[in-house]
Residue frames as qw, qx, qy, qz and C-alpha x, y, z in Angstrom:
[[0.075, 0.911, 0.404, 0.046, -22.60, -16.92, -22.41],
 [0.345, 0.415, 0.022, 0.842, -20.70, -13.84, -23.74],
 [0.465, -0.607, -0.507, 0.396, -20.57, -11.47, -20.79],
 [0.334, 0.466, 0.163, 0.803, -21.07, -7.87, -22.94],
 [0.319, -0.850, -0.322, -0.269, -22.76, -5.90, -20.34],
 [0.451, -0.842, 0.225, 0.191, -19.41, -5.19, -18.23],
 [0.559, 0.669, -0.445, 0.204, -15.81, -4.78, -19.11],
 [0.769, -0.612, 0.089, 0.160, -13.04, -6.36, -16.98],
 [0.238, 0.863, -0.415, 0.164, -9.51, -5.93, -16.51],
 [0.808, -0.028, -0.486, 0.333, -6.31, -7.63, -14.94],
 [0.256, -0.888, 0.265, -0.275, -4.85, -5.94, -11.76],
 [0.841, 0.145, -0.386, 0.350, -1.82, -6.94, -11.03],
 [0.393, -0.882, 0.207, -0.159, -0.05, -5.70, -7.64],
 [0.613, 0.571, -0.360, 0.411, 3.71, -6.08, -7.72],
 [0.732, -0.673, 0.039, -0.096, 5.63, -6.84, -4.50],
 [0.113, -0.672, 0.727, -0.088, 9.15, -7.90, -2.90],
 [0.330, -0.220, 0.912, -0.106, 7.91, -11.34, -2.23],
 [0.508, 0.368, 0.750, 0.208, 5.12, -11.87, -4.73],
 [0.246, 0.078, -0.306, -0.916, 3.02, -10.53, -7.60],
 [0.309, 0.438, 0.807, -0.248, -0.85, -10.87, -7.30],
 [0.002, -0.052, -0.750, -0.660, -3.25, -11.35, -9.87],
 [0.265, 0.289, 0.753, -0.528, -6.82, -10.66, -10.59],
 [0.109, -0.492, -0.716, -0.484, -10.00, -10.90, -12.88],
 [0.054, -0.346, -0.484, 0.802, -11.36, -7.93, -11.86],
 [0.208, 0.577, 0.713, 0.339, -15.11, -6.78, -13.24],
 [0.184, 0.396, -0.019, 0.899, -16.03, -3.28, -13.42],
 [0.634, -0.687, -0.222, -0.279, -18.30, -3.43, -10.12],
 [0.062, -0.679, 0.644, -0.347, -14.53, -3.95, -8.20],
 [0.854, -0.228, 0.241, -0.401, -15.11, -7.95, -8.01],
 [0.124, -0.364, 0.907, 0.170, -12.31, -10.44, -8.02],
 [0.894, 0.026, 0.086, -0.440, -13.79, -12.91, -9.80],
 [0.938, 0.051, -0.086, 0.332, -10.12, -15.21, -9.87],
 [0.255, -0.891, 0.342, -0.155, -7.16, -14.27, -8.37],
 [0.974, -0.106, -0.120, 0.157, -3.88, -15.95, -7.21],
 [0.032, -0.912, 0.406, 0.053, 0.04, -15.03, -6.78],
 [0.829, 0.501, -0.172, 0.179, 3.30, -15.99, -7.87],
 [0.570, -0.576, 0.078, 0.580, 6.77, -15.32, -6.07],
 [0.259, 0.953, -0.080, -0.137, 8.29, -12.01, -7.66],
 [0.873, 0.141, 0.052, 0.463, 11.64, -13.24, -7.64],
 [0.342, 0.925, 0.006, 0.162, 12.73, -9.77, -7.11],
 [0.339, -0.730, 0.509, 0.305, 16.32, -10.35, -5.49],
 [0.764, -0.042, 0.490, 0.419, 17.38, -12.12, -8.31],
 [0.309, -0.188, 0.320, 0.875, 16.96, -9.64, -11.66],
 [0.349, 0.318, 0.116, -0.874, 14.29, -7.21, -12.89],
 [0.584, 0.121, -0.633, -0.494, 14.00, -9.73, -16.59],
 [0.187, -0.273, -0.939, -0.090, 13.19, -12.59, -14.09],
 [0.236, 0.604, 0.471, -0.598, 10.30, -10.30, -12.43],
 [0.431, 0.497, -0.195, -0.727, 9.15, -9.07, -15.62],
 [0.432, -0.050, -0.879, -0.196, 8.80, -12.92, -16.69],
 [0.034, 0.341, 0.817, -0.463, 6.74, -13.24, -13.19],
 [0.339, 0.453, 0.204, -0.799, 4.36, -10.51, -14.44],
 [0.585, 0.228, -0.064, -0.775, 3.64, -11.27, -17.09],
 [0.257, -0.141, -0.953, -0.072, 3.05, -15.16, -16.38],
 [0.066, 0.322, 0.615, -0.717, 0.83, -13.68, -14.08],
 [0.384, 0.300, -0.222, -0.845, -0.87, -11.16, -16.95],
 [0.453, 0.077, -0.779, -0.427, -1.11, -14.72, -19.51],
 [0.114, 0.101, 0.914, -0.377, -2.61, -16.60, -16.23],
 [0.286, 0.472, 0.425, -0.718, -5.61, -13.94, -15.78],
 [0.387, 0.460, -0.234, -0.764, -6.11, -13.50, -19.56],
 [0.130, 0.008, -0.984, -0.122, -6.42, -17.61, -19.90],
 [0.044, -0.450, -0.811, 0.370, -9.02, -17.41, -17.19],
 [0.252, 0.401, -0.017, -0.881, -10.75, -13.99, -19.17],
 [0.504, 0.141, -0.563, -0.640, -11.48, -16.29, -22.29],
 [0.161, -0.219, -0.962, 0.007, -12.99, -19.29, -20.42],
 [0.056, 0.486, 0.502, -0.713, -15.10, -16.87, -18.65],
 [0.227, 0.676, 0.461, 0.528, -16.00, -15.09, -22.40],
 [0.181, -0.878, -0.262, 0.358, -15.06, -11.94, -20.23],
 [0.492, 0.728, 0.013, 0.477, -13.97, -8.99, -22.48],
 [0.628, -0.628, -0.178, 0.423, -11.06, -7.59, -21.41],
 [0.207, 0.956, 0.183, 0.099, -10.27, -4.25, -21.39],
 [0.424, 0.696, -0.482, 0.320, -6.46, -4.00, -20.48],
 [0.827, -0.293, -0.394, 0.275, -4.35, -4.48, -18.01],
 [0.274, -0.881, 0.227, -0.311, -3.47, -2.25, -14.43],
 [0.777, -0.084, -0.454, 0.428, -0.31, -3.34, -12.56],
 [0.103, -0.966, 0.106, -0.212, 0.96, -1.63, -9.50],
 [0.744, 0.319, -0.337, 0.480, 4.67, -1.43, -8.77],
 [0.270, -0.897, -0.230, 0.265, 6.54, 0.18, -5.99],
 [0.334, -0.236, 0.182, 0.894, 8.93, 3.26, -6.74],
 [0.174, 0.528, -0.033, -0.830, 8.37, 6.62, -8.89],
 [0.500, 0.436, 0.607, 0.438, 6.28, 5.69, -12.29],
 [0.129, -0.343, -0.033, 0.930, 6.55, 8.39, -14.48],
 [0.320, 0.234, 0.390, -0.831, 4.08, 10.65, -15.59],
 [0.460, 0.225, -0.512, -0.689, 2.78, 8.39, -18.65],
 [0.734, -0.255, 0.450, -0.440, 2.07, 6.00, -16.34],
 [0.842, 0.434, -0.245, -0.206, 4.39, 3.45, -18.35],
 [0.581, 0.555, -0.409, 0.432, 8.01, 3.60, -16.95],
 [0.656, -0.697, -0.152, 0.246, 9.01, 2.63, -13.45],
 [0.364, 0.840, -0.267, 0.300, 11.84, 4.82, -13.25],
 [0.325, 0.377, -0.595, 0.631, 13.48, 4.09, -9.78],
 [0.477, -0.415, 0.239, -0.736, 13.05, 4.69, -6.27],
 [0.914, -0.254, 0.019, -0.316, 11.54, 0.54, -5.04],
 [0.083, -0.563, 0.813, -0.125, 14.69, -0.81, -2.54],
 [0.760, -0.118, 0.535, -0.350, 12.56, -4.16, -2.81],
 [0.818, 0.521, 0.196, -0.145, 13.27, -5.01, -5.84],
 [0.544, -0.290, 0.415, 0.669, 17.18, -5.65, -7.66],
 [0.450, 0.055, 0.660, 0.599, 17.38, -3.48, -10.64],
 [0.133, 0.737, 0.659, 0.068, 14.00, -1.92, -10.84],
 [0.028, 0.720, -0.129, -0.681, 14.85, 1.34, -12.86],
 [0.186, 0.511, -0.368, -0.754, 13.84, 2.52, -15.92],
 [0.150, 0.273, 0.942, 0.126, 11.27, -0.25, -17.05],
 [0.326, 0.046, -0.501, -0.800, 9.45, -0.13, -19.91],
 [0.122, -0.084, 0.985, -0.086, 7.05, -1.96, -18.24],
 [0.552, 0.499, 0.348, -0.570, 3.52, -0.97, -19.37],
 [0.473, 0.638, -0.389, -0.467, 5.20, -1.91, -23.05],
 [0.050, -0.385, 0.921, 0.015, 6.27, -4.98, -22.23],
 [0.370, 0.212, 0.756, -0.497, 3.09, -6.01, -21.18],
 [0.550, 0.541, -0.071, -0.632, 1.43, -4.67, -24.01],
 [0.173, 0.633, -0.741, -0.140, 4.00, -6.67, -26.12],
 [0.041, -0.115, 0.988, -0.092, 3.59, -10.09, -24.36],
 [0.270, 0.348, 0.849, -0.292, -0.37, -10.20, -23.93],
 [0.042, 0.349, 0.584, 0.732, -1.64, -8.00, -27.00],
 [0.168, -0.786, -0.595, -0.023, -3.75, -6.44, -24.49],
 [0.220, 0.728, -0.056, 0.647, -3.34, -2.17, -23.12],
 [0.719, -0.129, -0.452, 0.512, -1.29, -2.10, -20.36],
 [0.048, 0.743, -0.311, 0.591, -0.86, 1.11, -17.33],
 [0.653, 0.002, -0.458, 0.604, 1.50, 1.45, -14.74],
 [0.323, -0.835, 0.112, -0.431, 1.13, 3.36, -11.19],
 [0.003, -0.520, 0.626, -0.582, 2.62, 3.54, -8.38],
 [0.298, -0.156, -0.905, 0.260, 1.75, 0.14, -5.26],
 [0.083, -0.455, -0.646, 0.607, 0.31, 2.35, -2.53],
 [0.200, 0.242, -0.158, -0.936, -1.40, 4.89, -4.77],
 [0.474, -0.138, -0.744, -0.450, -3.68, 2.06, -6.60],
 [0.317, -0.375, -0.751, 0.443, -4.08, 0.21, -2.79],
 [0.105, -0.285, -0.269, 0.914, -5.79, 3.71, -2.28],
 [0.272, 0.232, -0.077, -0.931, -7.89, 3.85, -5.23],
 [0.323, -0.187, -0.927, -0.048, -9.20, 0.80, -4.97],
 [0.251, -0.198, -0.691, 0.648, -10.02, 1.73, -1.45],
 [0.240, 0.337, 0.187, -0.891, -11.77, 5.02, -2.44],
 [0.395, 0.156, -0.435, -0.794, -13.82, 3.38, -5.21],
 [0.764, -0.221, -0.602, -0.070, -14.59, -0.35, -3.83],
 [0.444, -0.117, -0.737, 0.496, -13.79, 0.10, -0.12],
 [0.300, -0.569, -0.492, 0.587, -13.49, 1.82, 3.08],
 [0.062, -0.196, 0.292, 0.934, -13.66, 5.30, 0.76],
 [0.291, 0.217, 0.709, 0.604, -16.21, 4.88, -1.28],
 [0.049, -0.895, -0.386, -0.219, -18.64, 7.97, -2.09],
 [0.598, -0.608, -0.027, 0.522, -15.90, 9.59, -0.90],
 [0.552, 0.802, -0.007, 0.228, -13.82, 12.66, -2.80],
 [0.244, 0.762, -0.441, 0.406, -11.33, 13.45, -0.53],
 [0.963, -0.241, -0.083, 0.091, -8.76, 10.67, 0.97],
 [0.105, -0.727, 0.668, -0.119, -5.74, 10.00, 2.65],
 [0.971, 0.042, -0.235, -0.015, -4.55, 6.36, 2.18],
 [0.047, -0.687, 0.723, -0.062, -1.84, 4.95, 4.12],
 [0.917, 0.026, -0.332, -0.218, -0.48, 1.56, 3.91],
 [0.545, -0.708, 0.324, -0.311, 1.53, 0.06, 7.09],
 [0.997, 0.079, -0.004, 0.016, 3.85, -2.64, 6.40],
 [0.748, -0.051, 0.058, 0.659, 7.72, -3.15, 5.95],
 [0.163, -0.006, 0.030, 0.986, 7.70, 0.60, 4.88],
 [0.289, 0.636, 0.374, -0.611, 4.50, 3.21, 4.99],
 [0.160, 0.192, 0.648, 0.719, 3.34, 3.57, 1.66],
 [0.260, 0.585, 0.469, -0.608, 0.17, 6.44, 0.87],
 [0.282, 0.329, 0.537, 0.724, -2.13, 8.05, -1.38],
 [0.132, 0.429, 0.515, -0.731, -4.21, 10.82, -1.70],
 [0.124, 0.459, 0.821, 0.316, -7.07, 11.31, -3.40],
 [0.114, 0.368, 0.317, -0.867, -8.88, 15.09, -4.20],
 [0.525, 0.461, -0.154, -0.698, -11.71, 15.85, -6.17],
 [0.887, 0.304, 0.285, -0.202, -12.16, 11.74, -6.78],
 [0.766, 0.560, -0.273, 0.156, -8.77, 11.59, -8.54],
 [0.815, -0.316, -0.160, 0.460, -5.65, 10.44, -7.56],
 [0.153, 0.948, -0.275, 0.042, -3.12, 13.40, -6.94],
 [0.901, 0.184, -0.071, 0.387, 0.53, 12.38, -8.01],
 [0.350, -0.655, 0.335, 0.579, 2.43, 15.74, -7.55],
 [0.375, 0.703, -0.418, -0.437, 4.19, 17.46, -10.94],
 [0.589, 0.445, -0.659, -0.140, 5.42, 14.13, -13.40],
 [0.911, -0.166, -0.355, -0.132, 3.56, 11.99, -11.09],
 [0.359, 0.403, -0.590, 0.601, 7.00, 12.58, -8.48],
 [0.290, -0.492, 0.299, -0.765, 4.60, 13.10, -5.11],
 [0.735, -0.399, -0.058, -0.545, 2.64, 11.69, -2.43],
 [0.685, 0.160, -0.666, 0.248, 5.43, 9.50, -0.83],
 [0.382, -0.771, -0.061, -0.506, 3.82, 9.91, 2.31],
 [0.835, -0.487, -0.121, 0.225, 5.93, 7.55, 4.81],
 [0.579, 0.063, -0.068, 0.810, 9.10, 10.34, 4.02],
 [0.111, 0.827, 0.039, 0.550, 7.95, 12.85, 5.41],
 [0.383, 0.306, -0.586, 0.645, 10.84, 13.97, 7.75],
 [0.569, -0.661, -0.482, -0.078, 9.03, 13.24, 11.20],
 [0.700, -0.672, -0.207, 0.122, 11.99, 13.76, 13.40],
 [0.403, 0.896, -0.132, 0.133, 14.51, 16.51, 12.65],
 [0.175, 0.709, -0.683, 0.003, 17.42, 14.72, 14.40],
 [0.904, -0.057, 0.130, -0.403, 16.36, 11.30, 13.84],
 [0.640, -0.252, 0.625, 0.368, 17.87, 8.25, 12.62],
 [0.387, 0.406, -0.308, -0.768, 18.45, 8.33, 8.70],
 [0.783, 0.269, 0.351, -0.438, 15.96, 6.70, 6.73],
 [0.710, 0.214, 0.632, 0.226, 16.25, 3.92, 3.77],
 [0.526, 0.767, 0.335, 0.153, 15.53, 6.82, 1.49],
 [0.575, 0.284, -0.047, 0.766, 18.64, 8.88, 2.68],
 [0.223, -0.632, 0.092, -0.737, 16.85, 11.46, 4.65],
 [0.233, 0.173, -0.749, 0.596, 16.96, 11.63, 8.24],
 [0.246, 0.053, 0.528, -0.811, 14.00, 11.32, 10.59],
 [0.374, -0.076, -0.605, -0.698, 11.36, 9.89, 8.14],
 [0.709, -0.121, 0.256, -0.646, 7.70, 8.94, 9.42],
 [0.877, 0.174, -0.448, -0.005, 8.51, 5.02, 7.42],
 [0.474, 0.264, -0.641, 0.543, 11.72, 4.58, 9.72],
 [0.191, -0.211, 0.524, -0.803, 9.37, 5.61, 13.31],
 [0.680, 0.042, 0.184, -0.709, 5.86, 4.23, 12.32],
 [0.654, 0.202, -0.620, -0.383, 6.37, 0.96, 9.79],
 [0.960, -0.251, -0.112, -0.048, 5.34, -2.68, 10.99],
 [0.774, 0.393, -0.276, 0.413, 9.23, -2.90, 10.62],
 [0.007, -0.581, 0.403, -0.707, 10.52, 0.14, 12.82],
 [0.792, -0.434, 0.153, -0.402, 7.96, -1.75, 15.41],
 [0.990, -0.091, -0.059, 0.087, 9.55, -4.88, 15.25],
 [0.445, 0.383, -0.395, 0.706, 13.42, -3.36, 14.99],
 [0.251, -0.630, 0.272, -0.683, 12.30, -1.29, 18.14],
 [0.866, -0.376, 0.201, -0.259, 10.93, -4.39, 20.48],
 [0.974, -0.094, -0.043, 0.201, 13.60, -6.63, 19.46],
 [0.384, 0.387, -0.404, 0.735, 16.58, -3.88, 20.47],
 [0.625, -0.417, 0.326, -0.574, 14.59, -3.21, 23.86],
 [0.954, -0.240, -0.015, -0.177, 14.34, -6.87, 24.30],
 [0.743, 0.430, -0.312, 0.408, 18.17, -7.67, 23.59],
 [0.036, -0.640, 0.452, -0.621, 18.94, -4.34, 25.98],
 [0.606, -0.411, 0.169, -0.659, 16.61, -6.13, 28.70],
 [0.031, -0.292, 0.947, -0.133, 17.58, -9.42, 28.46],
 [0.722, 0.184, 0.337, -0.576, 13.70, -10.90, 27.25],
 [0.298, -0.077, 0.947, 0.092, 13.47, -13.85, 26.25],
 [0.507, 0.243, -0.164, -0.811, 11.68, -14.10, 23.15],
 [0.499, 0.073, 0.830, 0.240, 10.00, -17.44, 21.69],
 [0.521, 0.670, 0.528, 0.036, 9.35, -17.73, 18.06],
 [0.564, 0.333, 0.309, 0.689, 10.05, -15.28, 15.63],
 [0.178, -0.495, -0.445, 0.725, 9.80, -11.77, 16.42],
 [0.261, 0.149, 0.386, 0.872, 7.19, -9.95, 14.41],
 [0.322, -0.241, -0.108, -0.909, 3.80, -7.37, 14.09],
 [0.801, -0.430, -0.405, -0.101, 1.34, -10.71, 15.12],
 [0.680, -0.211, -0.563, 0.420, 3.63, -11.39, 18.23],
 [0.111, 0.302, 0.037, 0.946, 4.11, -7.97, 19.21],
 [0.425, -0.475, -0.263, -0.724, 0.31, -7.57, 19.11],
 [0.770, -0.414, -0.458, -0.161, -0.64, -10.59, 21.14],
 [0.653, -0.240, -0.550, 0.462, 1.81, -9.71, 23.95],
 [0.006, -0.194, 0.207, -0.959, 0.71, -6.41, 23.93],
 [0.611, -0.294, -0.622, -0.391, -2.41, -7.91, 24.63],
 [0.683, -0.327, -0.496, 0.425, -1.30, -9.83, 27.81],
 [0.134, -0.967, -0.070, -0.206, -0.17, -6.33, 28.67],
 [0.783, -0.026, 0.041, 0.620, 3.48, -7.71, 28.69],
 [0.142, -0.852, -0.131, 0.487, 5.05, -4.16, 29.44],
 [0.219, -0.207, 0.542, 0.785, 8.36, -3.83, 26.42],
 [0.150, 0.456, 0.698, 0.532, 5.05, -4.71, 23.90],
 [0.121, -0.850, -0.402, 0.319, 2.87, -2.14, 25.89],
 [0.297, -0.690, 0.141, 0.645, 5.56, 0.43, 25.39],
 [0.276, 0.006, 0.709, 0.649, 6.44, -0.54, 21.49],
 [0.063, -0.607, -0.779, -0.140, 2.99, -0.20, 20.71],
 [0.231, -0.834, -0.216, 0.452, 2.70, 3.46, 22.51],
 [0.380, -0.442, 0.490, 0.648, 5.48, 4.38, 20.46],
 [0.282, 0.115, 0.645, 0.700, 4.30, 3.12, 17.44],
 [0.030, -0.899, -0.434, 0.047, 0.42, 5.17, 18.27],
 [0.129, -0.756, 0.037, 0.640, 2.49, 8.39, 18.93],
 [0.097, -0.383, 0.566, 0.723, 4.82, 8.70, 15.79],
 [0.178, 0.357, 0.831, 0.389, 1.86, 7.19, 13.20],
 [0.068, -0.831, -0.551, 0.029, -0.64, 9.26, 14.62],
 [0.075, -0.714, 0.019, 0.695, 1.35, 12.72, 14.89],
 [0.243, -0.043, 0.688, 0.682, 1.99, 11.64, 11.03],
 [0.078, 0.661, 0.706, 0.243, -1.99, 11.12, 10.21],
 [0.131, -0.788, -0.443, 0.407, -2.35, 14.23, 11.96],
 [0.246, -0.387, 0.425, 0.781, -0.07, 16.25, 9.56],
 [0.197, 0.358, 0.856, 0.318, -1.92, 14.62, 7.10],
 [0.145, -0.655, -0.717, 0.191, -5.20, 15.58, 8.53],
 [0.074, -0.801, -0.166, 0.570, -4.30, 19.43, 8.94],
 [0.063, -0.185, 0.639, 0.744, -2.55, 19.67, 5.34],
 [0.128, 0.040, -0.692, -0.709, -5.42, 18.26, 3.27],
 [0.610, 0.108, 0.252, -0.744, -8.94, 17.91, 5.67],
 [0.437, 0.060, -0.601, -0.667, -10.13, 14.94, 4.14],
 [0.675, -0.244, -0.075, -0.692, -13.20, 13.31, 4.47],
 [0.943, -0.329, -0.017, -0.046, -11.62, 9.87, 5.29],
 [0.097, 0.676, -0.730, 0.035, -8.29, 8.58, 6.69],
 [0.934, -0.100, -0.163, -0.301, -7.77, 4.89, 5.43],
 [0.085, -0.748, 0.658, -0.022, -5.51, 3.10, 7.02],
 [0.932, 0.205, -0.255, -0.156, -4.15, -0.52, 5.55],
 [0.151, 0.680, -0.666, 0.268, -1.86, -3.14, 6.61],
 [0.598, -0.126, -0.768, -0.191, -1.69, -5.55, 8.74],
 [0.115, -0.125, -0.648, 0.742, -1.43, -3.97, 12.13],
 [0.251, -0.051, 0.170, -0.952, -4.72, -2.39, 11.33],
 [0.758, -0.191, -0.473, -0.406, -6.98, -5.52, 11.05],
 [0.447, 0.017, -0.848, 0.284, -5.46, -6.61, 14.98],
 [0.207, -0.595, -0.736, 0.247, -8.67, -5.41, 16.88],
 [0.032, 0.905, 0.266, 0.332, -10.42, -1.92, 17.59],
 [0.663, -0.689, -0.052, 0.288, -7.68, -1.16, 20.02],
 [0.645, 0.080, 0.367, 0.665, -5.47, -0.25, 17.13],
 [0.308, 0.502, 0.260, 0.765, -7.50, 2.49, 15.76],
 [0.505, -0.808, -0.293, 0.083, -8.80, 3.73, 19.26],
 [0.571, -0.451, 0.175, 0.663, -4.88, 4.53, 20.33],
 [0.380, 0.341, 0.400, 0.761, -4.42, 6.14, 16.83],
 [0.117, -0.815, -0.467, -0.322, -7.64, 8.33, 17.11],
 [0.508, -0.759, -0.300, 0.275, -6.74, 9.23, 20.57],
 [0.633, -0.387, 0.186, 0.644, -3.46, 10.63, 19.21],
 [0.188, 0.445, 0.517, 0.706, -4.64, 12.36, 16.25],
 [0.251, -0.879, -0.391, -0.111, -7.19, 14.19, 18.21],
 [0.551, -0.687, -0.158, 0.448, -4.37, 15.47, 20.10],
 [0.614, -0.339, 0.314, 0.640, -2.34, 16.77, 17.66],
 [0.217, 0.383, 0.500, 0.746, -4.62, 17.92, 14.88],
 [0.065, -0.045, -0.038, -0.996, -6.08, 21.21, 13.97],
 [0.264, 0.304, 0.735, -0.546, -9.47, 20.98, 15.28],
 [0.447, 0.685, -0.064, -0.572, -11.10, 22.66, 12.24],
 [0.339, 0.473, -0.691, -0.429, -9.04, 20.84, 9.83],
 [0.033, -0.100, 0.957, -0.269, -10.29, 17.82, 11.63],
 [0.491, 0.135, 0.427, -0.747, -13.97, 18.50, 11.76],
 [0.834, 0.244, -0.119, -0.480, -15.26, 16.78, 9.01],
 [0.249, 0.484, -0.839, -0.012, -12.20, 13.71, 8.95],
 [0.937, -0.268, 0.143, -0.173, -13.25, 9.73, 10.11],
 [0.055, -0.627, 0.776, 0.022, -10.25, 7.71, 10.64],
 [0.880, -0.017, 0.224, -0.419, -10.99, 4.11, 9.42],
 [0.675, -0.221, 0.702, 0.047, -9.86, 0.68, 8.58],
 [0.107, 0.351, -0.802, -0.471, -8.99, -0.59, 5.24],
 [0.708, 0.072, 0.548, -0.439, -11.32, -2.96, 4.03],
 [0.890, 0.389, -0.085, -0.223, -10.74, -4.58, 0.83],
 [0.795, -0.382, 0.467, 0.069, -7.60, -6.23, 2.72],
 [0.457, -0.387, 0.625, 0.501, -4.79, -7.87, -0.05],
 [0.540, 0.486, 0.639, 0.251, -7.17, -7.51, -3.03],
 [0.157, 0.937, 0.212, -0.231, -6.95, -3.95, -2.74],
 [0.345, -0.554, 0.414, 0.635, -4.09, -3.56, -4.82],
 [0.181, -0.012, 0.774, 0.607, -5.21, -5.41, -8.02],
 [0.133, 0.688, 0.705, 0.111, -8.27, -4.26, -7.89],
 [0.150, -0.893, -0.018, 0.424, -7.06, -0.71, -7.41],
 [0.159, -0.321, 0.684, 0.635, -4.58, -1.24, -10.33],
 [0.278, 0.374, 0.843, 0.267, -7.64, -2.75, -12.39],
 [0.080, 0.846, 0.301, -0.433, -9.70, 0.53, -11.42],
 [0.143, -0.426, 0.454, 0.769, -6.72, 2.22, -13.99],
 [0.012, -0.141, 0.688, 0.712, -8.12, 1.09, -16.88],
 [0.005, 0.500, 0.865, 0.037, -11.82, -0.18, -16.18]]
């Protein structure tokens, strides 16, 4: 049965360590999905061969389905520019990844129409159209992982800043004689707040202290020994509530909005996560700018990229 009553799209969400895929229907429903390794230390042409095996997967699985498809969303990280076509720079996860044609390429290999945004900016409008957001007009998105990635969202559209250059929300300069940051400035909120900075921070405290660590040291372990109430993880953990939360709060007094989502994986490790946040935000934001704001959880979890990249074109 031909399936003319909805359009669908691919969303494709672009990574350091993979690239996920999805059949995505215009209600925001994965209906097939999967990922690939990105291959991105090796060279941009072999990640642009991952995408778009990825594209030819989803558009195999579009015609068994008889689902018309309507193009194809991909998010990427670094600066796309403002035609939403051309990564231009700017994504340390990737070798090489400047100045890709990559919304043409796409076009090119799968005969289907093809836009490009920005990783955390889609992961956001996903969020505000199928998630924790929705009915929502004004958002703050952050994502929490190896680096902070955000969007924001006024009046129901994404806002990008002039030629699409803005909203790189984990640089803004937290600490004005900090350490310097991946991006070359000094003191960034990404380099105080990410899953990363947490895990660099507990495992120089543990070295200083002589703690014995088992296993690998990362965000899950962290959590669970902050749990136990194991004091270094207590303390990491405090740390990472202050500097996130004085960020949201910046946030919060700049642009009022009606939600703050926050994604990642630290934010799915119990209600104790966004309690400590809150607690710090209250402190720190403008009361007024604050009045109407909820601080909440992500909720459409690792789909919310390609289905936020699908949102582009559906």
């Amino acid at each position: 049965m031909v399936k003319e009553e909805m359009d669908y799209a691919i969303g494709i969400d672009l990574g350091g360590t993979s690239v996920k895929y999805a059949l995505v229907s215009g209600a925001g429903e994965v209906l097939f999905g999967g990922k690939l390794p990105s291959r991105a230390s090796v060279l941009a042409e072999a990640v642009m061969e991952q995408v778009a095996k990825a594209a030819g997967t989803v558009k195999e699985e579009a015609a068994k389905r008889n689902c018309f498809l309507k193009g194809i969303g991909l998010g990427t990280p670094g600066i796309v520019d403002e035609t939403n076509r051309i990564v231009l720079g700017g994504a340390e996860n990737i070798a090489g990844w400047e100045n890709i044609g990559l919304a043409s390429f796409l076009e090119e290999r799968t005969g289907l129409p093809a836009v490009v945004g920005n990783d955390a900016n889609l992961m956001g409008l996903g969020e505000t159209k199928y998630g924790a957001a929705k009915g929502c007009s004004h958002v703050v998105f952050l994502t929490v992982g190896t680096g902070i990635g955000g969007a924001v969202i006024i009046d129901g559209k994404l806002f990008n800043g002039y030629a699409n250059r803005g909203t790189e929300l984990g640089h803004v300069p937290l600490i004005a004689t900090g350490e310097r940051c991946a991006c070359g400035a000094t003191g960034c909120l990404e380099h105080y707040a990410s899953t990363a900075a947490l895990v660099k921070r507990f495992g120089t405290l543990a070295s200083r202290e002589g703690l014995a660590v088992t296993g690998e040291v990362n965000g899950e372990l962290i959590v669970r020994l902050y749990r136990r109430g194991v004091p270094l993880a207590v303390k990491c953990m405090q740390e990472h509530f202050f500097y996130l939360g004085r960020g949201i709060a910046g946030f919060i007094n700049i642009f009022s909005p009606q939600r703050v989502v926050i994604g990642g994986g630290l934010s799915e490790s119990g209600s104790f996560y966004l309690e400590n946040l809150q607690r710090v935000v209250e402190e720190n934001a403008i009361p007024d700018c604050a009045r109407n704001t909820e601080i909440v959880i992500a909720s459409l979890g690792n789909r919310a990229g390609c289905i936020g990249a699908a949102s582009l074109v559906l």
